[in-house]
SERO-4910 file (N, C-alpha, C, O; in steps of 0.05 Angstrom, whole numbers):
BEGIN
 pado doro    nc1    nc2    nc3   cac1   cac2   cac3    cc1    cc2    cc3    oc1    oc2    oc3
  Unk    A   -182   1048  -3212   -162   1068  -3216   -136   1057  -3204   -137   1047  -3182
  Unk    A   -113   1058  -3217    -95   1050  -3212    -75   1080  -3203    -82   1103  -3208
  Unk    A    -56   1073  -3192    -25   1091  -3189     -2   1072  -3181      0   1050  -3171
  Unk    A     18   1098  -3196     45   1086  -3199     63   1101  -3187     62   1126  -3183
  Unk    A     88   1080  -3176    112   1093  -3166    136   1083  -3186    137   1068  -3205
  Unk    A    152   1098  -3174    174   1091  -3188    196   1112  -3185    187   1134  -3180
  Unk    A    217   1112  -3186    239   1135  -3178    233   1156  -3196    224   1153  -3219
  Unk    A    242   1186  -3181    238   1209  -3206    262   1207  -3220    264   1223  -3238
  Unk    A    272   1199  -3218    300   1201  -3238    286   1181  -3265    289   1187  -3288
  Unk    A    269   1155  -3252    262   1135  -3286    239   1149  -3296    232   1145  -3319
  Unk    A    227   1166  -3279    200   1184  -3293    210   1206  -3307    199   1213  -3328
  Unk    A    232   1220  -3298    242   1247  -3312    261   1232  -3332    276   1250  -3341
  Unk    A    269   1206  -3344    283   1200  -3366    266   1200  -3380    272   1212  -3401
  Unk    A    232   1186  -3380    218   1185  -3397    193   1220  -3416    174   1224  -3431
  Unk    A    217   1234  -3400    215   1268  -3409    190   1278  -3379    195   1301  -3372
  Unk    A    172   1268  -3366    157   1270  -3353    167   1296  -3328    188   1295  -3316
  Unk    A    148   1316  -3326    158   1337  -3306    150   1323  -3271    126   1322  -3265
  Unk    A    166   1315  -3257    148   1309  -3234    152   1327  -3211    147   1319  -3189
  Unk    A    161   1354  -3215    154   1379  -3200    132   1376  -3181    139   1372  -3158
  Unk    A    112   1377  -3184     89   1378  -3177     75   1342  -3162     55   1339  -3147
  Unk    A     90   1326  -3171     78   1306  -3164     86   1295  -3131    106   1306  -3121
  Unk    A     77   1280  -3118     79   1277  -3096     96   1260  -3098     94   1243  -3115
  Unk    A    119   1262  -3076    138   1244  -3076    140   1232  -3037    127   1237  -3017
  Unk    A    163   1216  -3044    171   1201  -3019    187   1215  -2996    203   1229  -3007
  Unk    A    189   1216  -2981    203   1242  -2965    231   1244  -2965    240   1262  -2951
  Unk    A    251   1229  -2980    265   1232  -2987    276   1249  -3020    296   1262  -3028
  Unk    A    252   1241  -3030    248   1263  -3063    259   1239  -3082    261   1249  -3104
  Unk    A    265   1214  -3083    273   1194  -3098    259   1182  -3109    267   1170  -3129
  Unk    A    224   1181  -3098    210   1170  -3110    180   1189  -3115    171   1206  -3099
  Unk    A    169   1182  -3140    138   1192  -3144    124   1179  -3147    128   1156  -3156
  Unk    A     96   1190  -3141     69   1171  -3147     56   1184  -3166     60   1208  -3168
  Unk    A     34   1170  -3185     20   1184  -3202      3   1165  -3210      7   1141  -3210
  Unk    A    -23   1180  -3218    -39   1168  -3233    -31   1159  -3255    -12   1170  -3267
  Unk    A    -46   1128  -3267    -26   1114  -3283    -48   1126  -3317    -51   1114  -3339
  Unk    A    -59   1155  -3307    -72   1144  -3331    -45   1179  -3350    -43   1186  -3373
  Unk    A    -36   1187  -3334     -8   1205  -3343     23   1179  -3353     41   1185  -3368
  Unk    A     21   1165  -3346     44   1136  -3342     44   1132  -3373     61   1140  -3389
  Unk    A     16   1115  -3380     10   1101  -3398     20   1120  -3429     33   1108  -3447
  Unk    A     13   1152  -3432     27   1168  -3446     52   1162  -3455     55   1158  -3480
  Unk    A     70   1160  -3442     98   1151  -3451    100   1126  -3445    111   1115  -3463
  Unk    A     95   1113  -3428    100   1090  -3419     82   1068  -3428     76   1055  -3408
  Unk    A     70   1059  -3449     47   1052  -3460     50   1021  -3443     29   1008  -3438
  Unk    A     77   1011  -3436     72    976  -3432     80    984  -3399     98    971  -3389
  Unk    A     70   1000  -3385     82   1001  -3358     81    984  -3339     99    982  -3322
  Unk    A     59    970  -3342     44    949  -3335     70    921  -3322     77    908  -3303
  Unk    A     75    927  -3356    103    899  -3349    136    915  -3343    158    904  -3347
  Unk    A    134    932  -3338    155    948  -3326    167    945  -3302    159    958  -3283
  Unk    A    183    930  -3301    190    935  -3271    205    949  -3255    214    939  -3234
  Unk    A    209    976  -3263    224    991  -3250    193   1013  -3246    193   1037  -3240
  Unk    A    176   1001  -3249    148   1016  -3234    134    999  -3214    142    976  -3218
  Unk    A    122    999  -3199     98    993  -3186     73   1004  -3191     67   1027  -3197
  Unk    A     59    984  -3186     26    998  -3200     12    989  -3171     21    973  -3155
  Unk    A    -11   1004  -3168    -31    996  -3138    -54   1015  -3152    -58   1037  -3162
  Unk    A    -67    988  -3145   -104    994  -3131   -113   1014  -3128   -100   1018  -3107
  Unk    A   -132   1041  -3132   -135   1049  -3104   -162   1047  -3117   -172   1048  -3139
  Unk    A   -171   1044  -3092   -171   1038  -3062   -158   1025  -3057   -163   1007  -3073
  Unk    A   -136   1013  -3039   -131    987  -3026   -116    995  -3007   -105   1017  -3007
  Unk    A   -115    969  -2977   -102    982  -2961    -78    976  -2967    -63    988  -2952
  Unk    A    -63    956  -2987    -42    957  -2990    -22    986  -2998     -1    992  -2987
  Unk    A    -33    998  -3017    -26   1026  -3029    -30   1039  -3007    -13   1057  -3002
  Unk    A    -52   1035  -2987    -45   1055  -2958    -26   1054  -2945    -10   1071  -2938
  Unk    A    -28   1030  -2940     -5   1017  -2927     29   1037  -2934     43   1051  -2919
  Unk    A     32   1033  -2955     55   1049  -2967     54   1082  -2962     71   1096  -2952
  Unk    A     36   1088  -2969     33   1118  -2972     31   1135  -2938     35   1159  -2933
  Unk    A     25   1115  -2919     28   1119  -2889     48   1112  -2881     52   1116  -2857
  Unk    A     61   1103  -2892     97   1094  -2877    105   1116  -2877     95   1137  -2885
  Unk    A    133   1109  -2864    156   1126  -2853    167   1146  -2881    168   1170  -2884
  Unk    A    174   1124  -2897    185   1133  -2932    162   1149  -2948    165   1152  -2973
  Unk    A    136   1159  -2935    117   1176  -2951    105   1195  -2937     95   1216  -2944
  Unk    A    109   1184  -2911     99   1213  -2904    103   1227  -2880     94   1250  -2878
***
């Protein structure tokens, strides 16, 4: 299982509501399951104005326990 970040401003261009989605504590960025991504975003993969992570991993923990998530 994968998830993705990426700013809500490049998720809400691609029409995507991210109301509801969990963001960064500043509100600039969201995370989501990449299997909502792939919908509009079919090549996200090679996108780089996304990040994709593991989960499980502690790297994706790593992030999601910092200062900028939570």
């Amino acid at each position: 299982m994968n998830f993705c970040i990426a700013s809500v401003e490049y998720f809400n261009n691609f029409g995507f509501d991210t109301t509801d989605w969990r963001k960064s504590t500043d509100g600039t960025k969201a995370i989501v399951h990449d299997r909502f991504i792939h919908i509009l975003i079919p090549n996200y993969l090679e996108d780089s104005n996304i990040q994709t992570y593991l989960y499980p991993s502690a790297e994706l923990d790593s992030i999601l326990n910092s200062e900028e998530w939570v």
